[in-house]
N, C-alpha and C positions, 0 to 999 in steps of 0.2 A: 774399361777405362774410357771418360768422355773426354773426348778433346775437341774443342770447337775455336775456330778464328774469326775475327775481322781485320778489315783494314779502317782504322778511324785516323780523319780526313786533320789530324793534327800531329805535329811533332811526339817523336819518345819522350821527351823532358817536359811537355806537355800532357802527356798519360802521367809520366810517371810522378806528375804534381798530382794529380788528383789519389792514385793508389797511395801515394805515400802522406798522403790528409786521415789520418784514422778516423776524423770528425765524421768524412766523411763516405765510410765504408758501409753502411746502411743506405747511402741513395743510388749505389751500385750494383748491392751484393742481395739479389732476391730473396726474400725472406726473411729480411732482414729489420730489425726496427731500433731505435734509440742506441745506438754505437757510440763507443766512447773509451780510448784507450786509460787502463788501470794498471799497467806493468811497464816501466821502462819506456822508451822513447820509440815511438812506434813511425817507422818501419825495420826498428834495428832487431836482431836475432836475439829471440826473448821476450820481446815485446808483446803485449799480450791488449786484446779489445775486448773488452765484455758489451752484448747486447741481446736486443729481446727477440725471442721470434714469434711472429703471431698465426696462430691456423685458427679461425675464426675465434670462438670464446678462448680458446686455450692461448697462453702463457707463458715462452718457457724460455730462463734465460742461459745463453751460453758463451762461449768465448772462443778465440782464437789466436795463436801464438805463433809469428812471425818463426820457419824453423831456418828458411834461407836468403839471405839478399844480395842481390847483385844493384848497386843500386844504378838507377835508370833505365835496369835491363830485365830481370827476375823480380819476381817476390816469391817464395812460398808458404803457406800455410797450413795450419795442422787444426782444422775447427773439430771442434767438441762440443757433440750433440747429444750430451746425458745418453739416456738408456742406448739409443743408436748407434755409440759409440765412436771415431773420428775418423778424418777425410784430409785429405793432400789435395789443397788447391795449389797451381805451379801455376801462375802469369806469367807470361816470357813478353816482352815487347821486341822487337825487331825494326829498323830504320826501312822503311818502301817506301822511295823516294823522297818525298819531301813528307811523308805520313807516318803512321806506323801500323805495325801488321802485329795485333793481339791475339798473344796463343793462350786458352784455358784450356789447364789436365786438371780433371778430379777424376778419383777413386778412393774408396774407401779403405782404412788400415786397420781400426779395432773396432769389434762392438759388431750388432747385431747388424750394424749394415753391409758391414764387408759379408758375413753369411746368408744375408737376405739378396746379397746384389744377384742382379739376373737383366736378360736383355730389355726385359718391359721397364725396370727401372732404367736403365742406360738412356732409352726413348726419356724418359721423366726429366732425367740431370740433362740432356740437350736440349731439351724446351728451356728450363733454365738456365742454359749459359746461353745461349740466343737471346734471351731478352735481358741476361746481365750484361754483353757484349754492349747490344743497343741501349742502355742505359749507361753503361760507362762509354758511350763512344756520343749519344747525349751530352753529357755535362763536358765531356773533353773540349767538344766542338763548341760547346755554348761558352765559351772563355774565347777572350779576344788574347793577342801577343802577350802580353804581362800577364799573364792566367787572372785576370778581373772575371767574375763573369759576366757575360752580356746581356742588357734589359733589352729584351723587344722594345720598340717606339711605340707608344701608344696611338691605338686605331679610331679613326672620326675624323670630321672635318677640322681645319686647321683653326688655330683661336684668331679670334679677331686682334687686330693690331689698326693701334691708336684709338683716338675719342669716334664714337659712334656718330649717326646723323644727330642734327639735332639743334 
């Protein structure tokens, strides 16, 4: 069972805007590409996201079903990876101080991945929730107060102001 945390440097209601964006569960969720809820109103229990996964030429599309919510506090999910069979990802967010402390559990429940799991894959799912954490702790942080998100100021000297010589 993997389980990996951070702490990202923005409120629970803050995370829990962006999990609960189904639009935008592919710029979080490694492995992930073109997401886009198809069932029900997603983050609610049933709700359901189809999207693509890509391992270089290969294609292959799959989906996931919200099975618990606590909302601002849980999500879990139940993704379904064709022949591999499915997986319980469990988000817990928790209030640290003024931040919040993100908990990912995955393991797998049917299908050839719960039989194939072993400790080299476990190493595998923790490189991936390390850099899903860091991407979902990314776009948390790049939101100002009103979950806008924030443009960088563009870099270069400053534009000239008023009429030039002449």
């Amino acid at each position: 069972m993997a389980v990996r945390h951070r702490v990202i440097r923005r409120s629970p209601g803050d995370v829990w805007a962006v999990l609960a964006d189904g639009t935008r569960y592919a710029d979080w969720v490694v492995g992930t590409a073109a997401a886009r809820p198809v069932h029900g109103r997603w983050p609610e229990v049933g709700s359901t996201l189809v999207y693509e996964v890509r391992l270089g030429p290969v294609r292959l599309a799959n989906r996931t079903v919200v099975r618990a919510c606590v909302e601002g506090r849980e999500l879990e999910l139940e993704a379904h990876a064709g022949p591999l069979g499915t997986a319980r990802i469990a988000v817990e967010i928790r209030p640290w101080g003024d931040d919040s402390l993100v908990i990912i559990d995955e393991h797998p429940l049917r299908g050839a991945g719960g039989t194939l799991h072993n400790p080299a894959v476990e190493v595998i799912i923790q490189v991936r929730h390390r850099a899903m954490l860091k991407r979902l702790a990314d776009l948390c942080e790049a939101q100002d107060t009103e979950g806008e998100t924030v443009r960088a100021a563009p870099v270069g000297p400053p534009a000239p102001h008023g009429p030039g010589p002449g």
